[in-house]
C-alpha positions as CSV (number, residue, x, y, z in Angstrom):
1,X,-4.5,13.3,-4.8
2,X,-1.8,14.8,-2.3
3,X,-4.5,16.6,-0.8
4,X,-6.4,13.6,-0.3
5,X,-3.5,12.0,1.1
6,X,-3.0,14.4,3.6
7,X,-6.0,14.4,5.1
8,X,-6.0,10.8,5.4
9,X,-2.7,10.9,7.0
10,X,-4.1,13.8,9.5
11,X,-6.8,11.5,10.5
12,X,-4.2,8.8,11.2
13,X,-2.3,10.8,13.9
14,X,-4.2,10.4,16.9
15,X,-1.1,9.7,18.8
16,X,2.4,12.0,18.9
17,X,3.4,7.9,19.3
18,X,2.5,7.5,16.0
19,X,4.3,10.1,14.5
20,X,7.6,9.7,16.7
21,X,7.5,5.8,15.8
22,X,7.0,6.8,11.9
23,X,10.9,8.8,12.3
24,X,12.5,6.1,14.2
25,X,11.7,3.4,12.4
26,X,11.1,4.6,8.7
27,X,9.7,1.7,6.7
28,X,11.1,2.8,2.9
29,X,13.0,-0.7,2.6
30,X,9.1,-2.0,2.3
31,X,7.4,1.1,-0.1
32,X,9.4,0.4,-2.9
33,X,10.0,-3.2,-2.8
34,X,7.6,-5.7,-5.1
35,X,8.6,-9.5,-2.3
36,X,7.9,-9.5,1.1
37,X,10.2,-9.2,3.7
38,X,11.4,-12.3,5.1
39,X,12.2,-11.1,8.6
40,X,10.6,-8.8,10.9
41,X,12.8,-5.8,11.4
42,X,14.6,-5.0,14.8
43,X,12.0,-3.5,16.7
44,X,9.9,-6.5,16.5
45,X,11.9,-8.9,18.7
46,X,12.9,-12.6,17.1
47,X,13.4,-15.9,18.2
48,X,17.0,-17.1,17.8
49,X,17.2,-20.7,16.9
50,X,20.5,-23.1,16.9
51,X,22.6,-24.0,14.1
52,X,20.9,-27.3,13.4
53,X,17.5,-25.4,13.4
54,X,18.3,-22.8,11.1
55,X,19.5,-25.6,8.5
56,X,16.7,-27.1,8.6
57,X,14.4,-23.9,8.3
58,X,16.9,-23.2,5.4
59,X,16.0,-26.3,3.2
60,X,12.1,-25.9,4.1
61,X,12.5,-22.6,2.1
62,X,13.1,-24.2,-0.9
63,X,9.6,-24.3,-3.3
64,X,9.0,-28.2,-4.7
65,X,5.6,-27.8,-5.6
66,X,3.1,-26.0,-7.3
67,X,-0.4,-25.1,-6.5
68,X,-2.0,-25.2,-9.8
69,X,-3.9,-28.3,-9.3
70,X,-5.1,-27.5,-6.1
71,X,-6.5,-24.3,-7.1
72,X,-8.1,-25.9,-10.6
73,X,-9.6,-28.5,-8.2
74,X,-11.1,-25.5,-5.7
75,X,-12.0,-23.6,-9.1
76,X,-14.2,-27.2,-9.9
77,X,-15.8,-27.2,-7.0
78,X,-16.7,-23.5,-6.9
79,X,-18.7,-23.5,-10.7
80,X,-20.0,-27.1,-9.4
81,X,-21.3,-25.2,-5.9
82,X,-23.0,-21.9,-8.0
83,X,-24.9,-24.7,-10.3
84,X,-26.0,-26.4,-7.0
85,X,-27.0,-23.3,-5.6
86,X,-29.2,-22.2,-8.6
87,X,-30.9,-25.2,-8.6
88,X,-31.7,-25.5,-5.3
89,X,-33.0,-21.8,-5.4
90,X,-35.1,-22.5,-8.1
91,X,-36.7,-25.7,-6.6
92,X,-37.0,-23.8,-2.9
93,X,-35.0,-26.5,-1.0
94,X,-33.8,-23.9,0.9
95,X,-32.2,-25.7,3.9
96,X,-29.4,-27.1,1.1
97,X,-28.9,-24.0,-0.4
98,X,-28.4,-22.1,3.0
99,X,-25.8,-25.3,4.0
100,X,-24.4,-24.9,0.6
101,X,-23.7,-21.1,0.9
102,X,-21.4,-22.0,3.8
103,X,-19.5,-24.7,2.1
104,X,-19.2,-22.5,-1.2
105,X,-18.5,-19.7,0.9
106,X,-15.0,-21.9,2.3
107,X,-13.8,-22.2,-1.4
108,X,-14.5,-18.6,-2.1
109,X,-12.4,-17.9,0.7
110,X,-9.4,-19.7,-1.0
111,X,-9.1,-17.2,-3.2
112,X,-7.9,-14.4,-0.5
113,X,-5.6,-17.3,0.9
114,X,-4.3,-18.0,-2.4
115,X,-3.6,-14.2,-3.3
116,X,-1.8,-14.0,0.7
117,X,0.4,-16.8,-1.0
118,X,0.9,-15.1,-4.5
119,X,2.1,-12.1,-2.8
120,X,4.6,-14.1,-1.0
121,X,6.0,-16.0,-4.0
122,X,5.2,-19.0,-2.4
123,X,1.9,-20.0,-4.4
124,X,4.1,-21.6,-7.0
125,X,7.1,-22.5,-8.1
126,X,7.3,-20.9,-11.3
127,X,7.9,-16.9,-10.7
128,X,5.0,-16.4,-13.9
129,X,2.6,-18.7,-12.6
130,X,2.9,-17.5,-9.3
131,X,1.8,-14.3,-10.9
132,X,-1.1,-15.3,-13.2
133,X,-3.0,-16.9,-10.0
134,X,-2.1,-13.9,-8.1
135,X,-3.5,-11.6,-10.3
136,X,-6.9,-14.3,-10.7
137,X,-7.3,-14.2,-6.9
138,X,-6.9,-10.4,-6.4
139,X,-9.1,-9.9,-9.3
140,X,-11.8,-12.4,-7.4
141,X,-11.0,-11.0,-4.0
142,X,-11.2,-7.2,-5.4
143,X,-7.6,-6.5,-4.0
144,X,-5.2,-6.4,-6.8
145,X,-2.1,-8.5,-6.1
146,X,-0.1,-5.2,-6.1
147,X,-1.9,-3.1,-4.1
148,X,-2.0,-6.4,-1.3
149,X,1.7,-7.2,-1.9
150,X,2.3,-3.7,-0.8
151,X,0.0,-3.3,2.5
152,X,1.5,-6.8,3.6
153,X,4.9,-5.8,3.3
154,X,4.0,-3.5,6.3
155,X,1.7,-5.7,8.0
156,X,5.5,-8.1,8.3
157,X,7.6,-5.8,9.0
158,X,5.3,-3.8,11.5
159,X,3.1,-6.4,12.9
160,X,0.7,-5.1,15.6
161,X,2.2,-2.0,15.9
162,X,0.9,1.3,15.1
163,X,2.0,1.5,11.3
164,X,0.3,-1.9,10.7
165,X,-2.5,-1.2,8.0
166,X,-3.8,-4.4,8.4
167,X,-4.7,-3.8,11.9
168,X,-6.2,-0.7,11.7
169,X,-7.5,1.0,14.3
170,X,-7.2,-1.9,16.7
171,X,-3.4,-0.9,16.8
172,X,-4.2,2.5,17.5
173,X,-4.3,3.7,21.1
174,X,-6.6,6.4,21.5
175,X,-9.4,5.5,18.8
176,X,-12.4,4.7,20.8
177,X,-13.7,1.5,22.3
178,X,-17.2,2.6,19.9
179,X,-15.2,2.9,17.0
180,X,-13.2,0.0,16.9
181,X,-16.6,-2.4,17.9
182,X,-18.2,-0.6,14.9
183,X,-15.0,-1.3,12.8
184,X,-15.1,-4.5,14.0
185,X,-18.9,-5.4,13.3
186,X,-18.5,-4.1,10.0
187,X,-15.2,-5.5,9.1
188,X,-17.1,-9.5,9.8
189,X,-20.0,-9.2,8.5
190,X,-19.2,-7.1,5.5
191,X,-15.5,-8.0,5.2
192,X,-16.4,-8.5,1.1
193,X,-16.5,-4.9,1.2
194,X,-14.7,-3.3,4.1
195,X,-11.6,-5.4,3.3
196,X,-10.7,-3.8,0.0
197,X,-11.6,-0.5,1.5
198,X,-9.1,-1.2,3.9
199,X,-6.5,-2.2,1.7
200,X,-7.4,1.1,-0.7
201,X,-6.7,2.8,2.4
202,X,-3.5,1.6,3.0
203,X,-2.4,3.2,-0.6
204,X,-2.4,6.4,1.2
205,X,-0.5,5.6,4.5
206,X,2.0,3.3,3.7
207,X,4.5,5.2,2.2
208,X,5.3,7.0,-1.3
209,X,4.5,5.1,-4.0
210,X,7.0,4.6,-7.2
211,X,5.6,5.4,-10.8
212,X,5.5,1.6,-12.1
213,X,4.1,0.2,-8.9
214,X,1.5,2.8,-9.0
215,X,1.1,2.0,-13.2
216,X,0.7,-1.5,-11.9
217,X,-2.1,-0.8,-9.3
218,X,-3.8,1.3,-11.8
219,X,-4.2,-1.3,-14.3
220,X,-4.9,-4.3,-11.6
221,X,-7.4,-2.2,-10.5
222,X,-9.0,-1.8,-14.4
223,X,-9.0,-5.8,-14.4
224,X,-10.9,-5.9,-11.4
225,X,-13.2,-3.1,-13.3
226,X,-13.1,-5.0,-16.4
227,X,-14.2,-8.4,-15.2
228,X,-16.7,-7.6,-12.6
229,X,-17.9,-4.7,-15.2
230,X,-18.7,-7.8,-17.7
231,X,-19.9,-10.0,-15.2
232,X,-22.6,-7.6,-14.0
233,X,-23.5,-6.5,-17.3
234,X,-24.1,-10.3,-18.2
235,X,-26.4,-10.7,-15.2
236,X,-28.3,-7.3,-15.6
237,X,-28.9,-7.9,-19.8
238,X,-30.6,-11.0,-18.8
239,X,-32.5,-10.3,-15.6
240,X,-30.4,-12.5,-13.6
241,X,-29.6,-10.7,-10.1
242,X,-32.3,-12.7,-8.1
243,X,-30.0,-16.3,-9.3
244,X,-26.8,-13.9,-8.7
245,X,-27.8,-13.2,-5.0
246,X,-28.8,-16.0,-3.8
247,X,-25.8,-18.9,-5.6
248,X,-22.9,-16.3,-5.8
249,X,-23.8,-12.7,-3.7
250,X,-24.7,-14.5,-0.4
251,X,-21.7,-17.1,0.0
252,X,-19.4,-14.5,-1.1
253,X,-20.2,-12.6,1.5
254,X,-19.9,-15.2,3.8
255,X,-16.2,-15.6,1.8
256,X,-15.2,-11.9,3.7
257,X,-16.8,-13.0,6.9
258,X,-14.4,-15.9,7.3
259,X,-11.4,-14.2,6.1
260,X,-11.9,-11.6,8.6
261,X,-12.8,-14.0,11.7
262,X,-9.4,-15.8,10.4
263,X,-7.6,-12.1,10.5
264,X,-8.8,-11.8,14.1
265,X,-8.0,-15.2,15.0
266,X,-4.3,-14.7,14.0
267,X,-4.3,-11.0,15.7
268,X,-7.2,-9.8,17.6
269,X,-6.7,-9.6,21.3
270,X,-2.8,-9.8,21.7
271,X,-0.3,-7.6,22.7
272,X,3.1,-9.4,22.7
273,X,6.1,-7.5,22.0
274,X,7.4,-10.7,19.7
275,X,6.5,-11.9,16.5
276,X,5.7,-15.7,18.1
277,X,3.8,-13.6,21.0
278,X,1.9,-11.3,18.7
279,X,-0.1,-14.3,17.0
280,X,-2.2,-17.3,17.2
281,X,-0.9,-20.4,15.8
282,X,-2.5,-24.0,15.5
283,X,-0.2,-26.8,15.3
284,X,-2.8,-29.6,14.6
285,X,-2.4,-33.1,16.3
286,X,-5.0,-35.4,14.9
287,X,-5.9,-36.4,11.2
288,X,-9.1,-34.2,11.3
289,X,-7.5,-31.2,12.2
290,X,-5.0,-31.5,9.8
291,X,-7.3,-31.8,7.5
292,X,-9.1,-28.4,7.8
293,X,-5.0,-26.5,8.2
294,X,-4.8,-28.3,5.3
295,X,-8.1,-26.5,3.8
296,X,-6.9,-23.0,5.0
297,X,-3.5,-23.8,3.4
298,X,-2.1,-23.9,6.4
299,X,-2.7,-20.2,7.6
300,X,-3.2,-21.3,10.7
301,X,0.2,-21.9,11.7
302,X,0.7,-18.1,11.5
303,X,3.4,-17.6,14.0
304,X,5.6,-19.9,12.0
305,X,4.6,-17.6,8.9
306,X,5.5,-14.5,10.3
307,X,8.5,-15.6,11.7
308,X,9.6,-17.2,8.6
309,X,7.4,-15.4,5.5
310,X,8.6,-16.9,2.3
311,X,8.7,-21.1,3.7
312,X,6.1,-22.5,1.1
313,X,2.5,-23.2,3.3
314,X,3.1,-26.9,2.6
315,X,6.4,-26.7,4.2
316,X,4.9,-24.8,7.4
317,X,4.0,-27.8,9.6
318,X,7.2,-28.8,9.8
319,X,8.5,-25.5,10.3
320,X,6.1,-25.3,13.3
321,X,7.7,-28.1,14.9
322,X,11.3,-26.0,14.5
323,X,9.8,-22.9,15.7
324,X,7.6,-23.7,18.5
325,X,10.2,-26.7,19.7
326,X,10.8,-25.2,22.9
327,X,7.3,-24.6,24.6
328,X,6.8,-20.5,26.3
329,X,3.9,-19.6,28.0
330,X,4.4,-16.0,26.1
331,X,3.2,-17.7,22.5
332,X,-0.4,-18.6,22.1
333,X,-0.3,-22.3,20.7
334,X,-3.1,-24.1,20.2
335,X,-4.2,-27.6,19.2
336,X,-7.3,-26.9,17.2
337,X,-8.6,-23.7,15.5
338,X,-11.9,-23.7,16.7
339,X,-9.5,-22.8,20.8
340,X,-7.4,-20.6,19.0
341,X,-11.1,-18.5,17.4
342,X,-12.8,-19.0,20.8
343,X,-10.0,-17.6,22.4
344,X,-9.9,-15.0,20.5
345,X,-13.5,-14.0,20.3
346,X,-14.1,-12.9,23.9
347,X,-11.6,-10.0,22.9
348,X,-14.0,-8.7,20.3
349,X,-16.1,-7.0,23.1
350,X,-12.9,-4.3,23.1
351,X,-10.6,-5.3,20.0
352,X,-7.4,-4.0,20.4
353,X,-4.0,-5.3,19.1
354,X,-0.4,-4.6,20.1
355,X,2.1,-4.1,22.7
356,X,1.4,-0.4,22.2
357,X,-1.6,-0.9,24.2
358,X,0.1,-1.5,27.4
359,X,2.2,1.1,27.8
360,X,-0.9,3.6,26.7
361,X,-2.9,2.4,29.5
362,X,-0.3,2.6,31.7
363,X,-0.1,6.0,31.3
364,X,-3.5,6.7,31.1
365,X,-4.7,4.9,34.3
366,X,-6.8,6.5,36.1
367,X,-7.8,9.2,33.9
């Protein structure tokens, strides 16, 4: 295993950036930790806000809620979809199905969203709850809850910069423009696969893990064994895989499409030196368009998020209206997702993230 490690962490420096940034700004208050950091550290500038503000952002903090029924209603909706989808299969109306894998393929995609939550402590209410759903997402999403809780902790407290795993190699200067399109095509339209991968990989460069987090990954990673062993075996006993494919395999991919196109949405494209400046937020005007931040549990205000990690995603709206009170030309707002992904998608043709970035081709111009 260490020598594994090490030659993952070889690969990784591609910059003597990388390494000098990796002494100056060692992240062991995340390794070790099982919540989220609330704050960015110091080297990723903040927003002050007044007294008043900070009050206010104070009692938005506080959890009222839980999600329970909202993910038993998704969970309906989902077993009601895969029926649908048999069915239709079966009786070749194949215009439905294909328009049913992309709705199905939305509440599949709550389960990723729901684990982001979980690993936040902000799902619910209850600490064991919160857990439990967690630990259901993960499992669904094939990231354990541990194993994301940990990767996110750096993707907070590093955001865009070079030791971001989430980001990877977007946030790398030096990686090629070929490698990061490739990345970048695979990471869309196989994001069911190249996600967890991803988040595998950041087991090995995030920082040394502790025995009980690593007991804990081991065993949330037999669950995830365990259930889609059984489920597979199911299917394969009774000849099923041509049903599985088309109701479950195809939206489900579709699931890790939209997570990443969300992922980029948020990220892709921006170099800011500030949390605010880093990301993409929506801050929804009309009834329709609250609807659908409603849908993504309000994701979409991701600015507000970052800035303020562990404000329930009910509470976020508001907290957008705190956070993003005094308009700057430096933060990306927009009024409706579909200008925040079309802004971002013109980046795509050479994704890079970061503030790094800048000064990387600044030294490098002309070369």
């Amino acid at each position: 295993m260490d020598g594994l490690r090490d030659g993952v962490l070889r690969n990784l420096l591609l910059s003597g950036r990388f390494a000098l940034m990796s002494v100056a700004h060692p992240p062991t208050s995340y390794v070790d930790s099982t919540s989220i950091p609330s704050e960015p550290p110091r080297q990723i500038l903040k927003e002050e806000l007044g007294p008043e503000q900070k009050a206010e952002i104070k009692t938005l903090h506080t959890q009222s809620g839980s999600s329970m029924l909202r993910q038993q209603g998704n969970n309906l909706i989902m077993f009601a979809l895969l029926a649908l989808n048999v069915v239709l299969w079966q009786q070749g109306m194949y215009p439905l199905l294909v328009a049913s894998w992309f709705v199905l393929g939305h509440f599949f995609h709550t389960k990723p969203l729901s684990l982001h939550d979980a690993s936040h402590g902000t799902l619910d209410a209850n600490r064991r709850k919160n857990t439990v759903m967690g630990l259901m997402c993960g499992t669904a999403s094939l990231v354990p809850l541990s194993v994301y809780r940990h990767a996110h902790a750096y993707h907070h407290g590093y955001m865009s910069t070079e030791q971001d795993p989430e980001l990877w190699p977007f946030n790398k200067p030096g990686t090629s423009r070929l490698f990061r399109m490739t990345c970048a095509f695979f990471e869309i339209f196989l994001g069911c696969i190249y996600t967890p991968l991803l988040f595998v990989r950041s087991l090995f460069t995030c920082g040394r893990l502790k025995k009980d987090l690593k007991r804990r990954i081991l065993l949330e990673y037999g669950l995830v064994l365990l259930v889609w062993g059984s489920l597979f075996t199911v299917i394969g006993l009774n000849g099923w895989w041509m049903e599985f494919l088309m109701a479950f395999g195809v939206p489900y991919a579709i699931a890790g499409m939209y997570q990443t196109l969300n992922k980029y949405t948020e990220h892709m494209g921006l170099q800011g030196d500030t949390v605010l400046a880093g990301t993409r937020t929506v801050i929804p005007r009309t009834a329709v368009h609250k609807t659908v931040s409603n849908m993504m549990q309000h994701v979409d205000h991701h600015g507000t998020h970052h800035r303020f990690a562990r404000i329930p995603f009910y509470a976020l709206p508001r907290a957008s209206e705190i956070v993003y009170g005094s308009p700057d030309d430096r933060n990306p707002v927009f009024s409706t997702y579909h200008e925040a992904f079309f802004d971002m998608i013109p980046t795509l043709w050479n994704p890079k993230v970061g503030s790094q970035w800048l000064e990387y081709e600044r030294q490098n111009k002309g070369e």
